[in-house]
Structures are given as structure tokens and as C-alpha cells.
PLY file of the C-alpha trace (Angstrom):
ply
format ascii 1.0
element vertex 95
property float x
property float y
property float z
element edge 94
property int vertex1
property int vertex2
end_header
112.19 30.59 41.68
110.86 27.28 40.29
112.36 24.22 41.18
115.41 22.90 38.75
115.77 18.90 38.59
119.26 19.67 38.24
119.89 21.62 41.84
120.63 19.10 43.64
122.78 16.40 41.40
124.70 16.67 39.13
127.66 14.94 37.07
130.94 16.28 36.05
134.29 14.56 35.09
137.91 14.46 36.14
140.25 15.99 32.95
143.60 14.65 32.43
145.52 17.22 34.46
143.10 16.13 37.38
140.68 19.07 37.64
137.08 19.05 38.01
134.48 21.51 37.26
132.16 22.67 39.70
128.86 23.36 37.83
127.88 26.71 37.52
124.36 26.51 38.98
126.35 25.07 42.36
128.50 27.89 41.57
125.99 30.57 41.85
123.86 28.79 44.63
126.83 28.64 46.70
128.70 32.06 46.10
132.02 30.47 44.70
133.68 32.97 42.89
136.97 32.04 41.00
139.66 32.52 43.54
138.11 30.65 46.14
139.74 28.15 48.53
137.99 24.62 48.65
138.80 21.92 51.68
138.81 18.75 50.14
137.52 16.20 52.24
137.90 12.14 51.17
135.97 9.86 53.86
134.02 6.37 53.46
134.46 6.57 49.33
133.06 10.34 49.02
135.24 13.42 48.08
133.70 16.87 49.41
134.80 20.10 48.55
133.28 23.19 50.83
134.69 26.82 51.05
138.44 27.03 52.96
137.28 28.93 56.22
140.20 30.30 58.53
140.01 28.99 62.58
137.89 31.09 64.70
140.16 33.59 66.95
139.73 32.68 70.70
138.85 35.98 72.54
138.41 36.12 76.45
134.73 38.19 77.00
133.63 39.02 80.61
135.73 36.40 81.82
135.07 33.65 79.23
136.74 32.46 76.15
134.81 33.22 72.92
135.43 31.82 69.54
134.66 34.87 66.71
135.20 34.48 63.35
138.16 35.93 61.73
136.82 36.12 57.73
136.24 39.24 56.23
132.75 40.56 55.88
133.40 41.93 52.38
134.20 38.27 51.57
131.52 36.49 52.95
129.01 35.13 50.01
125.81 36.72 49.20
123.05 33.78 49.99
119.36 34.72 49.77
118.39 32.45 52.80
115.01 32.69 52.26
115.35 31.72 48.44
117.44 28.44 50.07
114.68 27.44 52.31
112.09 27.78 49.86
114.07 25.26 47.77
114.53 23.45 50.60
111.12 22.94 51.25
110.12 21.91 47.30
112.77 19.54 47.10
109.93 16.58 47.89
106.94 16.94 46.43
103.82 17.41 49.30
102.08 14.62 50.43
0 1
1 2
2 3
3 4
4 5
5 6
6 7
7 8
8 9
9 10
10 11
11 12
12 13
13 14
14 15
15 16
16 17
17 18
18 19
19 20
20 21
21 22
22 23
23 24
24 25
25 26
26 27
27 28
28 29
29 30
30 31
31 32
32 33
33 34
34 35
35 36
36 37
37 38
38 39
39 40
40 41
41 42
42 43
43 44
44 45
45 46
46 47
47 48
48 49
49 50
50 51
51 52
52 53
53 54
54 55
55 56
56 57
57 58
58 59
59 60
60 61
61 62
62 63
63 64
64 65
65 66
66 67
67 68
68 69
69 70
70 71
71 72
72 73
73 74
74 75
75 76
76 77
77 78
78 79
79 80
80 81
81 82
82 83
83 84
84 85
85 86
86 87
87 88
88 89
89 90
90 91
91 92
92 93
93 94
């Protein structure tokens, strides 16, 4: 996939009932589907959004208490890891 000078910034704006919309290049990058829970996250003059996840279920193993996820694997997002560190990597141009 070649590299988009839009991936990585972008600019969107705040309606008058308050919503924003998420681009749908992030959209599709990141798996959001329409449904999906965001965290919003305000700290030193930022706002982040990421995917709601539930708490890890504490589980005693052998002993030991293990955290394991709870989500469902049906709703976990497809991501091409491979296609996300090849972007990665072209983000700077080589030296």
C-alpha cells in the first residue's frame, strides 16, 4: 500500500450538537465500526479517543493470579499487522 500524506493527521470539526467525526481512513485503519465504544481521554490540552476495552478478569493459574482478557474474539478488529508496520516504517523518509 503506498504511503497517504493524510494517515497520520488529519483535521475535523466539532458540530453544534458537539459531535466529531472520526475520518474514515482512521476509521478503516483502526477497525471502528459504528457501534463502537470510545474512552475519551482529556490530559495536558489533548483529547484522545481509543476503543472502550472491558477490565481484564483476574484468574488464579497454577497458583498465580492471571489477568485474561474478557472481549469477545468475534469482536476484536481485523488489523493487518504487517500492513501497519510497513507504514510504520515509511512514515520518514530513509536517510
Amino acid at each position: 500500500m503506498p504511503f497517504k500524506w493524510y494517515a497520520h493527521t488529519m483535521t475535523t470539526t466539532i458540530d453544534k450538537a458537539g459531535r466529531v467525526v472520526i475520518p474514515a481512513a482512521v476509521r478503516e485503519r483502526l477497525g471502528l465500526l459504528p457501534g463502537t465504544q470510545l474512552t475519551v481521554t482529556a490530559d495536558d490540552g489533548a483529547v484522545t479517543l481509543s476503543p472502550a476495552v472491558p477490565s481484564p478478569q483476574l484468574v488464579r493459574r497454577h497458583g498465580r493470579l492471571v489477568a485474561r482478557p474478557v472481549c469477545n474474539r468475534r469482536s476484536l478488529p481485523k488489523i493487518d499487522v504487517a500492513r501497519l508496520i510497513e507504514e510504520e516504517r515509511n512514515r520518514w523518509p530513509s536517510i
